[in-house]
C-alpha positions as CSV (number, residue, x, y, z in Angstrom):
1,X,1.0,2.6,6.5
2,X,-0.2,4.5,9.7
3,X,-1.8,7.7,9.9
4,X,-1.2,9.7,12.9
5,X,-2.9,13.5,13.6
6,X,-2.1,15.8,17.0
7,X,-3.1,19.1,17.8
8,X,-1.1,21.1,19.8
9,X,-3.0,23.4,22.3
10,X,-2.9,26.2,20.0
11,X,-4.6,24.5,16.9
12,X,-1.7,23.7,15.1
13,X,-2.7,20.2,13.7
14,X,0.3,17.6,12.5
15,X,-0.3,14.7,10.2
16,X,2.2,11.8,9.5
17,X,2.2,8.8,8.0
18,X,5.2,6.4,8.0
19,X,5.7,4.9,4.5
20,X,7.8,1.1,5.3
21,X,10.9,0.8,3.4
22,X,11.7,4.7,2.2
23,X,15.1,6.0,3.4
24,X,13.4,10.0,2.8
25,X,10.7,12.0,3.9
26,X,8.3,15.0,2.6
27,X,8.0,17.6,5.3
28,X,5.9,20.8,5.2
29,X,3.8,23.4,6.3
30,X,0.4,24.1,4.5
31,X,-1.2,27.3,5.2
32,X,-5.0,28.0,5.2
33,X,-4.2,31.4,3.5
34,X,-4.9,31.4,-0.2
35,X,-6.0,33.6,-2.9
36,X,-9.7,33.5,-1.8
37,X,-8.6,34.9,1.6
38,X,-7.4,38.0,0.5
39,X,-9.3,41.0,0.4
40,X,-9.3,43.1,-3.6
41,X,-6.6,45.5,-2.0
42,X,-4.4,42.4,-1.4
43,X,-4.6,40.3,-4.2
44,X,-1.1,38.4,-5.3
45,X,0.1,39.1,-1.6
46,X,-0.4,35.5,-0.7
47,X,2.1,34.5,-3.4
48,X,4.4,37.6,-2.8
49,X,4.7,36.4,0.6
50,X,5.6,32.5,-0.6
51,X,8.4,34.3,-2.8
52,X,9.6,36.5,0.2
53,X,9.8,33.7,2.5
54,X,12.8,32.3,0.9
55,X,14.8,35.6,0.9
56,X,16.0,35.5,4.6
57,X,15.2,35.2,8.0
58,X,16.6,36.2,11.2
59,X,18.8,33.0,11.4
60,X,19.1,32.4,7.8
61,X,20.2,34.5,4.4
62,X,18.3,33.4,1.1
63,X,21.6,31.8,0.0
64,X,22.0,29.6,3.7
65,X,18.4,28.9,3.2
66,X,19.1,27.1,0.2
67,X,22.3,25.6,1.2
68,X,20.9,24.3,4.3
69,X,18.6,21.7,2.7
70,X,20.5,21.3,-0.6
71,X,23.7,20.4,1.3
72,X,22.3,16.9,2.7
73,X,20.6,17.0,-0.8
74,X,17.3,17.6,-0.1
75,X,15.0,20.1,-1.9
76,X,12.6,22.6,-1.0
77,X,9.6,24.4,-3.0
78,X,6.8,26.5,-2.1
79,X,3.1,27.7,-4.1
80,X,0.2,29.5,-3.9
81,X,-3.1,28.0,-4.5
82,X,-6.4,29.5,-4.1
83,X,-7.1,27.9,-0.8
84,X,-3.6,27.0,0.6
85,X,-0.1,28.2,0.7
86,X,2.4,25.1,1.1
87,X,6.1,25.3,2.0
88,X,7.8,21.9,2.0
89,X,11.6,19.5,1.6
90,X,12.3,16.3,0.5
91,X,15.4,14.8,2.4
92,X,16.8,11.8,3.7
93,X,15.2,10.2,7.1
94,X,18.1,11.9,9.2
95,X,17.8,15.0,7.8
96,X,14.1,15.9,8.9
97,X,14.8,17.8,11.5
98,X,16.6,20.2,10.1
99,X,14.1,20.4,7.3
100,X,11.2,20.9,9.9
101,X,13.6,23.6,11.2
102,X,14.2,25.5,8.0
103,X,10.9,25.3,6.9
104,X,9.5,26.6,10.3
105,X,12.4,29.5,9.8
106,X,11.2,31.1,6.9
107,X,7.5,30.6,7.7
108,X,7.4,32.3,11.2
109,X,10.8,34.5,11.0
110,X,11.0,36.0,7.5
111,X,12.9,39.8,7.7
112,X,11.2,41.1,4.7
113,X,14.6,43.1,3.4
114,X,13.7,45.8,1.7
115,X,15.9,45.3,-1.3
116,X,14.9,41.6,-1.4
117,X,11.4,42.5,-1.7
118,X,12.4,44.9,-4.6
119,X,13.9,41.9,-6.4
120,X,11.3,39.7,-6.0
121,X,8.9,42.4,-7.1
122,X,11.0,41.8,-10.1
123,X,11.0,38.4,-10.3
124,X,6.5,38.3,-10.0
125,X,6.1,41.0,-12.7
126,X,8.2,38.6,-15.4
127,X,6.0,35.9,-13.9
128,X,2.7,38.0,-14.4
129,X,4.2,38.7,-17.8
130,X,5.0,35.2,-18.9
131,X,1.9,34.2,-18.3
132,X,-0.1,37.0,-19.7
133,X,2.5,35.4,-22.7
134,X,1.0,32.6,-22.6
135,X,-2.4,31.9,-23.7
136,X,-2.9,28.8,-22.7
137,X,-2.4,30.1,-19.5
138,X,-4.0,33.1,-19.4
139,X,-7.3,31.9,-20.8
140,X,-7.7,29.7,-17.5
141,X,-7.0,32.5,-15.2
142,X,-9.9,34.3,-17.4
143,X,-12.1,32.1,-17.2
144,X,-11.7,31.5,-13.2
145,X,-13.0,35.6,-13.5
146,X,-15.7,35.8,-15.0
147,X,-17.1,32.3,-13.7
148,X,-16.7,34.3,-10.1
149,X,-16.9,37.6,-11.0
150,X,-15.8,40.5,-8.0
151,X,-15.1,37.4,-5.9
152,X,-11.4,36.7,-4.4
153,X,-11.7,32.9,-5.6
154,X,-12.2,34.6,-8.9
155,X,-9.0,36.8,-8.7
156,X,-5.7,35.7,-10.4
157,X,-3.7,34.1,-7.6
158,X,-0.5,36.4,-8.7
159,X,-2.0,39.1,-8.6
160,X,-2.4,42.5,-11.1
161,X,0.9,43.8,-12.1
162,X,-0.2,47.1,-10.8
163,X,-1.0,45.6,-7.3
164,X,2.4,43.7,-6.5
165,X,4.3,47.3,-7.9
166,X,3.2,48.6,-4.7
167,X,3.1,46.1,-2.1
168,X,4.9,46.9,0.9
169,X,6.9,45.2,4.1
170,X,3.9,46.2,6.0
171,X,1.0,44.7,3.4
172,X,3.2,41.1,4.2
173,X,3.7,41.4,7.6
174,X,0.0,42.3,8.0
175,X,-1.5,39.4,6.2
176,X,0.1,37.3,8.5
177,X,-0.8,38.9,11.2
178,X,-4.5,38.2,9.7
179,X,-3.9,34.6,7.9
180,X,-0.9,32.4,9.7
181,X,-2.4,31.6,12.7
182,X,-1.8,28.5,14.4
183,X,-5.3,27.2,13.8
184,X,-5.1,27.4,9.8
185,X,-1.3,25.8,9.8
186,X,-1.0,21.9,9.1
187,X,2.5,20.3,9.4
188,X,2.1,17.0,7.3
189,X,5.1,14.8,6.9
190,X,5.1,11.2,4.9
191,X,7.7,8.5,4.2
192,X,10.7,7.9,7.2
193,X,9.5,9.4,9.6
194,X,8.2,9.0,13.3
195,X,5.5,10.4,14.4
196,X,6.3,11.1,18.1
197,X,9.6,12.7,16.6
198,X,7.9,15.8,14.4
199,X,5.0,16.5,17.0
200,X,8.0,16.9,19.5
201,X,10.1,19.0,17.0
202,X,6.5,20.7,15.9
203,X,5.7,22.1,19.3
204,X,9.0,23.4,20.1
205,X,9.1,25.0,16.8
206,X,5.4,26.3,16.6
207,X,4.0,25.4,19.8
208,X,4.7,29.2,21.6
209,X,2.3,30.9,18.8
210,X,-0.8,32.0,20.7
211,X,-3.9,31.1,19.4
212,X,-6.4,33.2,17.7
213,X,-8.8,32.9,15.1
214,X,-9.0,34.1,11.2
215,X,-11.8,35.5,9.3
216,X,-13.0,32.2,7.3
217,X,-13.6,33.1,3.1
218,X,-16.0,34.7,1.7
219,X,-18.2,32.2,0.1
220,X,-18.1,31.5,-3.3
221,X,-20.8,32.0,-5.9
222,X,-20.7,30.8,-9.6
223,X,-22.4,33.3,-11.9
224,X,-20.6,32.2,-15.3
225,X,-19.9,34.8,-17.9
226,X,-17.9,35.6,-20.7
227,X,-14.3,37.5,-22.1
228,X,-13.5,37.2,-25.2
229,X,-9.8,38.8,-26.7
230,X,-9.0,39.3,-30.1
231,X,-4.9,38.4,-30.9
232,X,-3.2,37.6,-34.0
233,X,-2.4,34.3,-33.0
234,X,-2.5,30.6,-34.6
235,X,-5.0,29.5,-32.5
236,X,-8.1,30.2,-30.6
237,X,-7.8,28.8,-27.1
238,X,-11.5,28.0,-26.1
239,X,-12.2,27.5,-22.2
240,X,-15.7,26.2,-21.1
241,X,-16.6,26.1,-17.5
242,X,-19.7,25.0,-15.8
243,X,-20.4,24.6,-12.2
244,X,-19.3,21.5,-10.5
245,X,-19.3,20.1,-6.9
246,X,-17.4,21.2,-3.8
247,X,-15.1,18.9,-1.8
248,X,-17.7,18.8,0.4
249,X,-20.3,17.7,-2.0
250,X,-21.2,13.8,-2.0
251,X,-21.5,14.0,-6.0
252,X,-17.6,15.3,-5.7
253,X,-16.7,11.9,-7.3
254,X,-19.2,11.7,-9.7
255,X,-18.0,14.9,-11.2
256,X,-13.9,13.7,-11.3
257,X,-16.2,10.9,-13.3
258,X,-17.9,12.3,-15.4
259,X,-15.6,14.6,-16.4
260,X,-12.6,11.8,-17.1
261,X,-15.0,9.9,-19.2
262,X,-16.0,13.1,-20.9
263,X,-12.4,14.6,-21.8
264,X,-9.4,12.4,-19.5
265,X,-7.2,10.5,-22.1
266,X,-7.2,9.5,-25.5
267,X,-10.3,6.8,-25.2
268,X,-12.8,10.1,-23.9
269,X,-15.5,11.1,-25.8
270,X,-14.3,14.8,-26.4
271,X,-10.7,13.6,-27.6
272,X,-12.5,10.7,-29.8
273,X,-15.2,12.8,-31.2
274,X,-13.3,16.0,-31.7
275,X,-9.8,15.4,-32.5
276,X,-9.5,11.7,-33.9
277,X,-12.7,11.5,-35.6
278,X,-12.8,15.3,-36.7
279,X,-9.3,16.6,-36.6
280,X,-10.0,19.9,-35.1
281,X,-7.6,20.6,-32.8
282,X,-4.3,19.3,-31.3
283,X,-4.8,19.5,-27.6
284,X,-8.5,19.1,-25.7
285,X,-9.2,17.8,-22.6
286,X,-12.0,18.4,-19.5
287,X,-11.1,18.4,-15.8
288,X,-13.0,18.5,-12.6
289,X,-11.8,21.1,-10.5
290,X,-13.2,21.6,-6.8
291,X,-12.8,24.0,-3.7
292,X,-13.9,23.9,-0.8
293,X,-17.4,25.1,-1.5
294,X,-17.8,25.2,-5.0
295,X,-16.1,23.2,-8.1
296,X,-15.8,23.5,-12.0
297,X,-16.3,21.0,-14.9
298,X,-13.8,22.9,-17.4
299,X,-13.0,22.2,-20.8
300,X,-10.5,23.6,-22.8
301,X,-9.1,23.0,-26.4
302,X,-7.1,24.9,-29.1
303,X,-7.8,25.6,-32.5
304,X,-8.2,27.5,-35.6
305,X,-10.1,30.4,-35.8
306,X,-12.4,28.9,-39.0
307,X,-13.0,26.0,-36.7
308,X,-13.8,27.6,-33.9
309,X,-17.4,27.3,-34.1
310,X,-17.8,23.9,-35.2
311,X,-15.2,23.1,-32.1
312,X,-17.7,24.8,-29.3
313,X,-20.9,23.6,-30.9
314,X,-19.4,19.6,-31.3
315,X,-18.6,20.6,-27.9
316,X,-21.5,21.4,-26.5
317,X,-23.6,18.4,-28.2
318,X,-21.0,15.8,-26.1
319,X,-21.9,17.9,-22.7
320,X,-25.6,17.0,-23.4
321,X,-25.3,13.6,-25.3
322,X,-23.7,12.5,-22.2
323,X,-27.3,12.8,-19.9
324,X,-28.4,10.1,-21.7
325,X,-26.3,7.6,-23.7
326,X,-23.2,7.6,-21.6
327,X,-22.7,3.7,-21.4
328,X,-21.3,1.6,-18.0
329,X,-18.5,0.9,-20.3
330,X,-17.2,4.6,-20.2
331,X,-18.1,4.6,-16.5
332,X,-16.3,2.0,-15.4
333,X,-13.1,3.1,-17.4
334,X,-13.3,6.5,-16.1
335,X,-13.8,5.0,-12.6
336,X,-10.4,2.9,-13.5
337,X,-8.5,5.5,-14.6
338,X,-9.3,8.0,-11.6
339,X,-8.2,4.7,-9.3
340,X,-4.9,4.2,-10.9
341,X,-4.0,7.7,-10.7
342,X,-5.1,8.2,-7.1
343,X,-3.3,4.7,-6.0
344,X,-0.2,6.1,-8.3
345,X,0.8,9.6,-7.1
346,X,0.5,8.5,-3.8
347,X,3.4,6.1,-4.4
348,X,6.1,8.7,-2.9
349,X,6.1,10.7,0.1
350,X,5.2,14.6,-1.1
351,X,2.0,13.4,-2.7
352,X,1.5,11.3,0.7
353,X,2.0,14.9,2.9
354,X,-0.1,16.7,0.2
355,X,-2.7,14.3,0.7
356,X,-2.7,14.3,4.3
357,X,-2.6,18.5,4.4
358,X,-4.9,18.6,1.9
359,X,-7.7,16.0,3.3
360,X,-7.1,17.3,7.1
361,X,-7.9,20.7,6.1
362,X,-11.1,19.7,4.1
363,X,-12.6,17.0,6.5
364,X,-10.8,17.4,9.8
365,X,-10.1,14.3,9.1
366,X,-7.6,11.8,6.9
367,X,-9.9,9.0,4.9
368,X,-8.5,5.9,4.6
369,X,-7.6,5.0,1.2
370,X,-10.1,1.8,1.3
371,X,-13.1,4.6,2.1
372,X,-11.9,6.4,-1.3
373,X,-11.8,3.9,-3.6
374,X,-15.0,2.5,-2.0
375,X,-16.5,5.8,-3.2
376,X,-15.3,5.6,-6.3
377,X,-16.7,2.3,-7.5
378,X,-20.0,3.1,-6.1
379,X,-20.7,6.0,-8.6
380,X,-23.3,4.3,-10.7
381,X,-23.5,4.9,-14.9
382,X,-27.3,6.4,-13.5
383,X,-25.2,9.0,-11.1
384,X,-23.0,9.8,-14.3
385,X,-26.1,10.2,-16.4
386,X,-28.0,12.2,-13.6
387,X,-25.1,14.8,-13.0
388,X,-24.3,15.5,-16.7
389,X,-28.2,16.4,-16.8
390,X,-28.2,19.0,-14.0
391,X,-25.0,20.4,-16.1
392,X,-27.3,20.6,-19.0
393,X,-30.0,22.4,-17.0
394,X,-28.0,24.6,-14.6
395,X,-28.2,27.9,-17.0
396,X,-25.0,28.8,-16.4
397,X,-21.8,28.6,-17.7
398,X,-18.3,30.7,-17.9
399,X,-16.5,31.0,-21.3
400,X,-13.0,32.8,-22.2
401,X,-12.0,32.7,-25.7
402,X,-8.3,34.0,-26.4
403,X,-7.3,34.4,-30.6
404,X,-8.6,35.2,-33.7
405,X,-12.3,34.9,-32.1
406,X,-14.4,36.1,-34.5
407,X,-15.6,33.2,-35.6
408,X,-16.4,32.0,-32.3
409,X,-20.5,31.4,-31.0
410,X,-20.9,33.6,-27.7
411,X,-22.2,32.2,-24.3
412,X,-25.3,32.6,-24.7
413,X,-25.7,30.8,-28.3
414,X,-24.0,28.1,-26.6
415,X,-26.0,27.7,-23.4
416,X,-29.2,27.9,-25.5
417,X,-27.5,24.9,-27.7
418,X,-26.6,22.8,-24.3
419,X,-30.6,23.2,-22.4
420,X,-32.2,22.9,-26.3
């Protein structure tokens, strides 16, 4: 497998990589224009406009649209992520032209009808609703608040109901006037596909933008905090962040690490100590998440409200345990498990392009997958050790608690627990 990058004279960058023996492709667009790039009068626009760009273009109604790719039966999707919009198909090998084509359609032509963006006003307020439904949802998009308080990369990436009510044709077409320049747009396409073939079809189809530049996002700083919200419901849904590395950041692996040793699968110490050993909850896991300057070590579980406390106190004791008795034995599962589940999802073609988008946008650059996995095994059980200590010691932390909560310690009980 090949990877392949060009840059058209405008800054459009493509990325391919031809996957031997696939009869489809993934094709997209990934846009550096994400939640953290919008300013507090614009947040949810960035996911308004992913919706809107399916509901017609000048060539194209929302119904051709959809019958364009899913008559050679193919499929398209979009989302909204804090950093990146993505708009992308999955076809057959002959058919990724036309999904280049469609895809390029509704990302540089959309109309913006005026009753379509009434509907789909619509459709985002009973998405904003479902969520705020569910509280294993909602809790995360709390806790992404207050651990980034008045920041964009803090903001819920759909937005404030009362925010997308009054978006207008004008709020879209302006932030892509601002955001969906040339320079911030990645066409990535893995699987059957020919390199030579989509930068050909890529500068026809994008190659007469003009270049200009994009105001980069504000930086992002992690403050911690806390929200806590009383409901008469089964559970409390506890959510514990602390700050983690960037992208950027050479302990990035470490952290994915640390953190799959601490709470990734059934062997963890979290899922052992807490729910096997203990029986407190159903569900409880911790994640690494990262950005592109800043990252989070989260860990979330559900349970009652009378066990509440002993849940975030056991809690706590595994985050600072792990500074000094995590063993090479945990490491080196941890480092297996994050191995196999890279090598893994990147056995089709839209994880392939994700990859490629994603990685070209951080680095400038695609690693090879040797140079990854390399990293991976050299993260010592002393790296492990050394990171879960500056957790310990970083004095700050970001907690949302969503249920019968009055049983629950606050923050700063359970900060003073993790540095005592």
């Amino acid at each position: 497998m090949t990877v392949e990058i060009h840059t058209l004279a405008n800054g459009l960058r493509i990325v391919t990589e031809n996957m031997p023996g696939l009869k489809s492709a993934s094709v997209g667009v990934w846009v550096n224009a994400g939640g953290r790039h919008e300013r507090a009068e614009q947040n949810g626009i960035a996911h308004f406009l992913e919706h809107m760009a399916f509901k017609g273009t000048k060539r194209r109604s929302a119904l051709q649209i959809a019958e364009a790719i899913e008559d050679v039966g193919g499929y398209i999707n979009a989302y909204t992520s804090r950093e990146m919009t993505a708009y992308y198909a999955r076809v057959l090998e002959n058919d990724v032209p036309l999904a280049l084509d469609v895809i390029a359609d509704i990302v540089l032509n959309p109309v913006f009808d005026a009753a379509e963006i009434e509907i789909e006003r619509g459709v985002i307020l009973q998405e904003i609703g479902q969520v705020l439904d569910t509280p294993d949802d909602i809790v995360f998009d709390w806790l992404q608040e207050v651990a980034y308080p008045d920041q964009p990369i803090g903001r819920s990436i759909l937005g404030p109901a009362e925010r997308v009510s009054g978006f207008s044709k004008s709020d879209l077409s302006g932030f892509v006037s601002e955001r969906y320049a040339p320079g911030e747009m990645i066409v990535a396409a893995a699987g059957a596909v020919d390199h030579d073939a989509i930068v050909k079809a890529a500068e026809k189809l994008f190659g007469h933008l003009e270049a200009r530049s994009s105001d980069p996002a504000s930086p992002a700083l992690f403050t911690g905090g806390e929200r806590r919200e009383g409901r008469a419901l089964e559970q409390v849904h506890f959510a514990l962040a602390l700050e983690a590395p960037g992208y950027r950041d050479p302990a990035f692996y470490t952290s994915q690490i640390y953190a799959s040793a601490l709470g990734g699968g059934m062997s963890s110490r979290l899922f052992q100590e807490v729910r096997e050993k203990r029986g407190l909850c159903y569900s409880i896991f911790a994640q690494a998440g990262a950005y592109e300057d800043t990252g989070m070590i989260t860990v979330y579980a559900g349970t009652s409200g009378t066990q509440i406390g002993e849940l975030a106190e056991l809690t706590i004791d595994e985050l600072a345990r792990a500074a000094t008795d995590m063993s090479p034995e945990e490491v080196a599962r941890a480092r297996a498990q994050m191995k196999a589940g890279l090598l893994m999802g990147l056995e089709g073609p839209s994880s392939r392009a994700e990859r490629l988008a994603r990685l070209l946008a951080i680095w400038g650059r695609v690693p090879d997958l040797d140079e990854t996995i390399a990293r991976i095994d050299g993260v010592t059980t002393g790296d492990v050790r050394d990171f879960a200590g500056t957790l310990v010691t970083q004095g700050k932390a970001a907690l949302a608690l969503y249920g019968p909560v009055d049983g629950a310690p606050g923050l700063e009980a359970l900060t003073a627990r993790l540095a005592a």
